[in-house]
MISE-842165 format. One record per residue: residue in three letters; residue number from 1; chain; x negated, y, z of N, C-alpha, C in turn. Coordinates in nm, 4 decimals. Layout:
BEGIN
<tordo ALA NUM A <X Y Z> <X Y Z> <X Y Z>> ...
// end
This chain:
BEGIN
<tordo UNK 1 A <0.9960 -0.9572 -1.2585> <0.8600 -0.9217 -1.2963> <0.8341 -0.7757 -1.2597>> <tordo UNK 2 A <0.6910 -0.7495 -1.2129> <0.6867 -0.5985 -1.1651> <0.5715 -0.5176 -1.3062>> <tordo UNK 3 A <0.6279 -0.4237 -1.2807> <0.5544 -0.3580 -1.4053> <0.4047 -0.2883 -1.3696>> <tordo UNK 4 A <0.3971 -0.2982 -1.2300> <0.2109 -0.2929 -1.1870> <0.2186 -0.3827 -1.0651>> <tordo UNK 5 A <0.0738 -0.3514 -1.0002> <0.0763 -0.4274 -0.8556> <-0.0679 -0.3791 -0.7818>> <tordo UNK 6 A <-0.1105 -0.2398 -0.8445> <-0.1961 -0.2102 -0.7535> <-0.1737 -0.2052 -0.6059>> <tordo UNK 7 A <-0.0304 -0.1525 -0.5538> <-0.0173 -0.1309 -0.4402> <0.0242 -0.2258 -0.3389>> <tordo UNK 8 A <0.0468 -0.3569 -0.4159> <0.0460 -0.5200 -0.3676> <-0.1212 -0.5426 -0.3593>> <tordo UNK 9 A <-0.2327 -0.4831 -0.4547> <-0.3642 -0.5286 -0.4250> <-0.4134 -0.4517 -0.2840>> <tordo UNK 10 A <-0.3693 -0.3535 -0.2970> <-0.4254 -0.2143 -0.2325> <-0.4158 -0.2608 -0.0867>> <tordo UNK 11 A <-0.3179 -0.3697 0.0050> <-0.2088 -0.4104 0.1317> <-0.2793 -0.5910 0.0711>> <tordo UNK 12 A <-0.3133 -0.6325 -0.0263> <-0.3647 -0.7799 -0.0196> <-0.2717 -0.8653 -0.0171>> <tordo UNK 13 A <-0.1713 -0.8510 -0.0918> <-0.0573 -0.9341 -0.1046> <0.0000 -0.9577 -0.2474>> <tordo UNK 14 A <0.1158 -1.0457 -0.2158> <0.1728 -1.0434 -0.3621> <0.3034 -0.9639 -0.3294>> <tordo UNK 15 A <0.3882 -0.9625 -0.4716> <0.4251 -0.8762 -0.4955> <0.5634 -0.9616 -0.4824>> <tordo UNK 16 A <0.5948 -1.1352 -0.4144> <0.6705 -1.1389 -0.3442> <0.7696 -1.1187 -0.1663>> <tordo UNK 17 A <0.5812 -1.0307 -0.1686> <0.5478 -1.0500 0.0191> <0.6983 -0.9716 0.1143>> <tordo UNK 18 A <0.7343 -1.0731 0.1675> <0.8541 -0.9736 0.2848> <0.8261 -0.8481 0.3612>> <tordo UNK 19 A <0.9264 -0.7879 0.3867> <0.8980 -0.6407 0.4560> <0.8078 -0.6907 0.5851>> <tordo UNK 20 A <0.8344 -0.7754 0.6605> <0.7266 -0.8590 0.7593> <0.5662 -0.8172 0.7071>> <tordo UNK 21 A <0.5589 -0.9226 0.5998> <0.4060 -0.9246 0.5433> <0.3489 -0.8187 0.5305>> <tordo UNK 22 A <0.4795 -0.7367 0.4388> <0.4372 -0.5866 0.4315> <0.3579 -0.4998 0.5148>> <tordo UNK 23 A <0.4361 -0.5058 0.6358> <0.4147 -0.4446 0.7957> <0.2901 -0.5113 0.8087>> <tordo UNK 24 A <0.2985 -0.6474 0.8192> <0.1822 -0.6925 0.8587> <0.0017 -0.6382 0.7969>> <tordo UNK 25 A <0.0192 -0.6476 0.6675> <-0.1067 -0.6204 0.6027> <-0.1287 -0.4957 0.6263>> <tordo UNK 26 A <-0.0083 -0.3926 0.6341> <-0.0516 -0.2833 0.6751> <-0.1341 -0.2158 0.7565>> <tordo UNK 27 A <-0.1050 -0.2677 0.8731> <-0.1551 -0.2748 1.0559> <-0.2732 -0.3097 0.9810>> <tordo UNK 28 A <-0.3092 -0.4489 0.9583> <-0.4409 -0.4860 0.9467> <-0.5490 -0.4584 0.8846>> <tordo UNK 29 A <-0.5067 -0.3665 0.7569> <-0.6147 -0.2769 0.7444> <-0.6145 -0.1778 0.7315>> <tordo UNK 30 A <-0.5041 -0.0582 0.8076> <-0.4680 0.0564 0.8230> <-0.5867 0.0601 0.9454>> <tordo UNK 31 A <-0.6008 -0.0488 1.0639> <-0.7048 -0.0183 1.1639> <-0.8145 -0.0901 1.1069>> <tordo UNK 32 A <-0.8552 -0.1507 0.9963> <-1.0290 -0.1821 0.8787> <-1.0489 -0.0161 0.8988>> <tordo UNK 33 A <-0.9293 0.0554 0.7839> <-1.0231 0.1324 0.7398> <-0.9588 0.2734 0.8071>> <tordo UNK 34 A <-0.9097 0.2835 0.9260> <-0.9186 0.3920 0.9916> <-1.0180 0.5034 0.9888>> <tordo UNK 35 A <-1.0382 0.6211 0.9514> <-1.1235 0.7064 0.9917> <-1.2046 0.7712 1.1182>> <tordo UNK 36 A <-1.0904 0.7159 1.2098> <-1.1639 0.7107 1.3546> <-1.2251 0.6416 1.3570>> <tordo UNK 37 A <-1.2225 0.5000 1.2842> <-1.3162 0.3776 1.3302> <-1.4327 0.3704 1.2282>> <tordo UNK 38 A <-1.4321 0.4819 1.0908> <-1.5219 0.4780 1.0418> <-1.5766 0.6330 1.0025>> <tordo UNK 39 A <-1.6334 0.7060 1.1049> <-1.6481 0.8286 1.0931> <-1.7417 0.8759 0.9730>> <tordo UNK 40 A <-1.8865 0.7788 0.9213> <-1.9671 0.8175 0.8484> <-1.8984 0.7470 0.7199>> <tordo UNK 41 A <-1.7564 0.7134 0.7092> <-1.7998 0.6205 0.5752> <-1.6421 0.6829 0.5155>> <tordo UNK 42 A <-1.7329 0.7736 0.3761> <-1.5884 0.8768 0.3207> <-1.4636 0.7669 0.2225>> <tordo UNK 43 A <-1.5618 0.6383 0.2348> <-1.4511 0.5241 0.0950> <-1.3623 0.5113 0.1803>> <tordo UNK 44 A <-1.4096 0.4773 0.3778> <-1.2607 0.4037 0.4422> <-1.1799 0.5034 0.4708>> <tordo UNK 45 A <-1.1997 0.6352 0.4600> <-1.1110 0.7162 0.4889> <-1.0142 0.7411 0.3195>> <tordo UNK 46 A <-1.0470 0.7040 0.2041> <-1.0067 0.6711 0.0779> <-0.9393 0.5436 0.0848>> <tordo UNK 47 A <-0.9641 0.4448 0.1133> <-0.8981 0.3246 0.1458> <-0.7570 0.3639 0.2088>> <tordo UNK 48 A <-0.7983 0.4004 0.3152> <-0.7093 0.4356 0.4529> <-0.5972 0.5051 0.3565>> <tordo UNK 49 A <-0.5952 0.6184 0.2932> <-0.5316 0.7007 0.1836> <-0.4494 0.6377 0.1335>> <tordo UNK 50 A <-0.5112 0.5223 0.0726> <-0.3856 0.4451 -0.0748> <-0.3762 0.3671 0.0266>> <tordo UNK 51 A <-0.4249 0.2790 0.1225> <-0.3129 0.1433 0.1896> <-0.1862 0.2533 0.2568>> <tordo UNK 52 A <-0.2085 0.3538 0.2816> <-0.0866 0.4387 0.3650> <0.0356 0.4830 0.2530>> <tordo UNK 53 A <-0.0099 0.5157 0.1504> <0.0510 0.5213 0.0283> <0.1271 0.4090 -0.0282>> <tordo UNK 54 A <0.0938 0.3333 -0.0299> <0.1006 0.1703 -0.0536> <0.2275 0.1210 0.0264>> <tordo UNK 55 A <0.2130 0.1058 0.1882> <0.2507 0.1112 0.2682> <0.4671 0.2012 0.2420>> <tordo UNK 56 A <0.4143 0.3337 0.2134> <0.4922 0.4153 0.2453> <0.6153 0.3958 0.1083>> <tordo UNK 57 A <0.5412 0.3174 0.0228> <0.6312 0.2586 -0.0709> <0.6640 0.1545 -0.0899>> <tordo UNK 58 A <0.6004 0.0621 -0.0386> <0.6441 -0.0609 -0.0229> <0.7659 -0.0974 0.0550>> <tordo UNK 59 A <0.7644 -0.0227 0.1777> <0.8654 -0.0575 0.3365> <0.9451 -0.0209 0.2682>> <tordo UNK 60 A <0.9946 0.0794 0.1471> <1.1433 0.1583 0.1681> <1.1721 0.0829 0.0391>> <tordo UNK 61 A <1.2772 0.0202 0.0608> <1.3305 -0.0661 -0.0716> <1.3806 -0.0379 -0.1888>> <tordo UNK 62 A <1.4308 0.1317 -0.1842> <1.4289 0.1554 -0.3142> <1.3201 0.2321 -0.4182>> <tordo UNK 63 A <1.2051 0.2262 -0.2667> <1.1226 0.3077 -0.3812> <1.0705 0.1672 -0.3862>> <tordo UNK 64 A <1.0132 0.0704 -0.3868> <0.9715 -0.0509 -0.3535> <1.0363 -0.1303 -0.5250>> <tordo UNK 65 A <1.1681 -0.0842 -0.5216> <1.2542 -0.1664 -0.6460> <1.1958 -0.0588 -0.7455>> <tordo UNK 66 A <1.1996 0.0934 -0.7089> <1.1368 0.1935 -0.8197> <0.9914 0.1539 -0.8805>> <tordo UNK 67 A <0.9295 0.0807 -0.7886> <0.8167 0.1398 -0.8009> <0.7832 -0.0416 -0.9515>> <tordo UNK 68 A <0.8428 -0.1259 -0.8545> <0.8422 -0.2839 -0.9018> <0.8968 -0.2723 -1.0812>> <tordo UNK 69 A <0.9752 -0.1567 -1.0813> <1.0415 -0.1418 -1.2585> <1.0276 -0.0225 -1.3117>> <tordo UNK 70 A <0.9245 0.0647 -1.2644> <0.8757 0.1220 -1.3358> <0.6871 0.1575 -1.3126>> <tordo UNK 71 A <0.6596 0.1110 -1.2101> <0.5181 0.1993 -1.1632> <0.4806 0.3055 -1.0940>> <tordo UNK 72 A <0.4081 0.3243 -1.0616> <0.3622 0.4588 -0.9868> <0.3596 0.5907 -1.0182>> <tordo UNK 73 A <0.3018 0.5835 -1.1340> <0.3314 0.7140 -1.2284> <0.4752 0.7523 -1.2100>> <tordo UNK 74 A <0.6005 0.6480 -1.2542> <0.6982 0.7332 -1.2703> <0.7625 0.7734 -1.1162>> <tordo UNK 75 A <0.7073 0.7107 -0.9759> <0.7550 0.7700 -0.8537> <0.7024 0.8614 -0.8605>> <tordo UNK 76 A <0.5645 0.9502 -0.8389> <0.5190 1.0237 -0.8111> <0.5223 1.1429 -0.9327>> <tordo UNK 77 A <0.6191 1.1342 -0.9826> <0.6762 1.2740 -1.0724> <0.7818 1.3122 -1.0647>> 
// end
């Protein structure tokens, strides 16, 4: 059981998804909400922000297991 899953919502997956899926959802809306591709619009460059975040904790498996048993809060302190 994971103790959040914003960053499974954030990538559009669950929170059984393989490092594959992972990768995958990434790509796919790392180029949605690119800032090159959305110059007037300040949310996709906010989007773009947390899926990269998301992303950057998800791929690495122990922050991935950190993040799955305790949350976000306690990585980012």
């Amino acid at each position: 059981m994971v103790a959040e899953t914003k960053l499974y919502t954030a990538l559009g997956i669950k929170p059984e998804a393989t490092q594959d899926e992972i990768k995958k959802a990434y790509r796919k809306s790392a180029m949605k909400h690119h800032p090159d591709k959305n110059p007037n619009n300040p949310q996709a460059n906010e989007k773009f922000k947390e899926v990269s975040q998301a992303y950057e904790i998800l791929s690495d498996p122990e922050k991935r297991k950190t993040y799955d048993q305790y949350g976000l809060e306690f990585l980012l302190r």
